[in-house]
N, C-alpha and C positions, 0 to 999 in steps of 0.2 A: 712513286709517292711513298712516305714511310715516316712514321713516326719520328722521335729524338732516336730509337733506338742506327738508323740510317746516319744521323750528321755529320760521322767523320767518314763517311764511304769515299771513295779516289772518288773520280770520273769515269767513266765506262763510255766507248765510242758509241755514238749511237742511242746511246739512253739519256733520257731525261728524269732526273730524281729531283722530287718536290721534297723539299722535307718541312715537316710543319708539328712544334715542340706539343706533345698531349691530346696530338688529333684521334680522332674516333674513327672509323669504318666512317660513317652518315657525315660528317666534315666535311669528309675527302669525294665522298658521292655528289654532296650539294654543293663544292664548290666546282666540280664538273657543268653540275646541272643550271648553276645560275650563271657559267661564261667566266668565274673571278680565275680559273685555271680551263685553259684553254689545249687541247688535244693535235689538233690541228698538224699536219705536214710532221708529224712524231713516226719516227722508225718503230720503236718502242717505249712499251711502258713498263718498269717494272715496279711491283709493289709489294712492299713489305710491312703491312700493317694488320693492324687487330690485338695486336699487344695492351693497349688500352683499352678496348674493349672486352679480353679476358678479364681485366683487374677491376671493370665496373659492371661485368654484366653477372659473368661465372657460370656461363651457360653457351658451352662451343656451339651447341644447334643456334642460338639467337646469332651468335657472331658469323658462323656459315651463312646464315642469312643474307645480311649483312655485307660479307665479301661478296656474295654471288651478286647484288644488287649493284655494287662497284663494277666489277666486271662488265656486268651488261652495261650499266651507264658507260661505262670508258667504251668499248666495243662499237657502241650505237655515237658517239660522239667521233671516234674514228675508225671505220669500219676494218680500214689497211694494218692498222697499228699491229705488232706482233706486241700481245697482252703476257707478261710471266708473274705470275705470284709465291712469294717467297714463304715456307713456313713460320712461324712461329717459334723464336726460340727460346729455352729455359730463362726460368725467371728465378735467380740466387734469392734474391730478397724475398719472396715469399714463396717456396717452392713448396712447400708440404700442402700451402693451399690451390699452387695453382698448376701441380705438376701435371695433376691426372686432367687437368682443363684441356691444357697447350697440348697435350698426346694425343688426347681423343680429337681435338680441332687439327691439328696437321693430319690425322691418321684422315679424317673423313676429308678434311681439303682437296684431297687428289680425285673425288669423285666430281669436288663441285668443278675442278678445272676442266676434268674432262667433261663434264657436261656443258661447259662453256666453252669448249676448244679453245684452250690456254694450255701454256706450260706451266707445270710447278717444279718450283726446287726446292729438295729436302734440307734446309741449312739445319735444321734442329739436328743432324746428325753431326754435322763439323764442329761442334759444340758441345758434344757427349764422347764418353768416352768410359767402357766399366769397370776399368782402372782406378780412377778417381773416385773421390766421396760423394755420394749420390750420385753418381755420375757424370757431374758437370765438371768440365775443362776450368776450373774459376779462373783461373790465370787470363780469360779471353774476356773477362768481364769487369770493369767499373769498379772503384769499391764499393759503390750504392747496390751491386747486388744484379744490376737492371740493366742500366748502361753498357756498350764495349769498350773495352781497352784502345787501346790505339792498337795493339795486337791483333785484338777480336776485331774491330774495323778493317787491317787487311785481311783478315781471316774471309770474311764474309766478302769483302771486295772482289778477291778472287776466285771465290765460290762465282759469284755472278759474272764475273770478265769470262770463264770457263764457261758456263753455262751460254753466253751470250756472242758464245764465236759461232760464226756461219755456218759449218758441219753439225755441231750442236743444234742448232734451230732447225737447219733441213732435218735431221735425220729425226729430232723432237715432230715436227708438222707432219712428217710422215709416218711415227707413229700415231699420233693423234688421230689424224686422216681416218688410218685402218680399224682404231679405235673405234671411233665414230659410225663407222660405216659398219662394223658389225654389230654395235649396240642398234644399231637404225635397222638392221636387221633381224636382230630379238626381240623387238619392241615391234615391227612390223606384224612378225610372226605370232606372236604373243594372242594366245585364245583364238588364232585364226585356223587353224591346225584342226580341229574338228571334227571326225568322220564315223 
């Protein structure tokens, strides 16, 4: 699922990309949630959205929100589904206002994944570069600032095709796993400790 910023992405084996032009976070949750987008016998889901909801909210903690309530609805609608959520990348057209949004929301994104056992991928990194002015790649970008190039669209395709081959997933689930299972054990341990 993913914004316009997703419309020119290839195909990816195995994945289903919805894309739906100015959707929100809550769009994409409620049209899970009322059946209008259906989960169902899906390998995967991946999702690259929230980009309109930095530019109308301007508040990464609402928009973490937000994602985490996506996730669980997708999860809870297909429990099998392998879920990856994509960061957030630079925005040329207004980046003085929304630079420090989109860093601080991908920076905390990888908690909310691991707390949902998802993968995340860092694209905001294939997209930067401290060479360049302000540090964005522009050349990967739209001339509206927002959009990808057809550049930027393989750019990020293959970011995802990479991420979505089978050694990548096992060895992602297995970090996860161990993840999980030590946080489950800090959290266990936590004020029990005592004596």
């Amino acid at each position: 699922m993913t914004d316009s910023i997703g419309k020119n992405l290839a195909a990816l084996p195995g994945v289903t990309l919805i894309v739906r032009r100015g959707a929100y976070l809550e769009s994409f949750t409620q049209s899970i949630l009322s059946g209008d987008v259906s989960l169902q016998g899906m390998d995967a889901l991946l999702l690259h959205v929230g980009t309109n909801n930095i530019d109308r909210d301007r508040d990464p903690q609402s928009v973490l929100i937000e994602t985490g309530n996506l996730i669980r609805v997708a999860k809870v609608a297909n429990p099998t589904m392998h879920v990856v959520v994509s960061g957030i990348l630079p925005r040329i057209c207004d980046l003085s206002a929304t630079e420090g949004l989109v860093k601080e929301y991908n920076k905390l994104l990888g908690r909310v994944c691991r707390d949902n056992q998802v993968m995340m991928i860092r694209s905001f990194a294939a997209f930067t570069c401290g060479k360049e002015p302000n540090g964005i790649k522009a050349w990967l970008f739209a001339a509206d600032g927002l959009h990808l190039s057809p550049r930027g669209s393989t750019v990020l395709t293959q970011l995802f095709r990479v991420q979505f081959s089978d050694r990548n997933i096992q060895q992602r689930l297995f970090v996860m796993k161990n993840e999980l299972a030590k946080k489950n054990l800090r959290d266990m341990n936590f004020g029990f400790n005592l004596e």
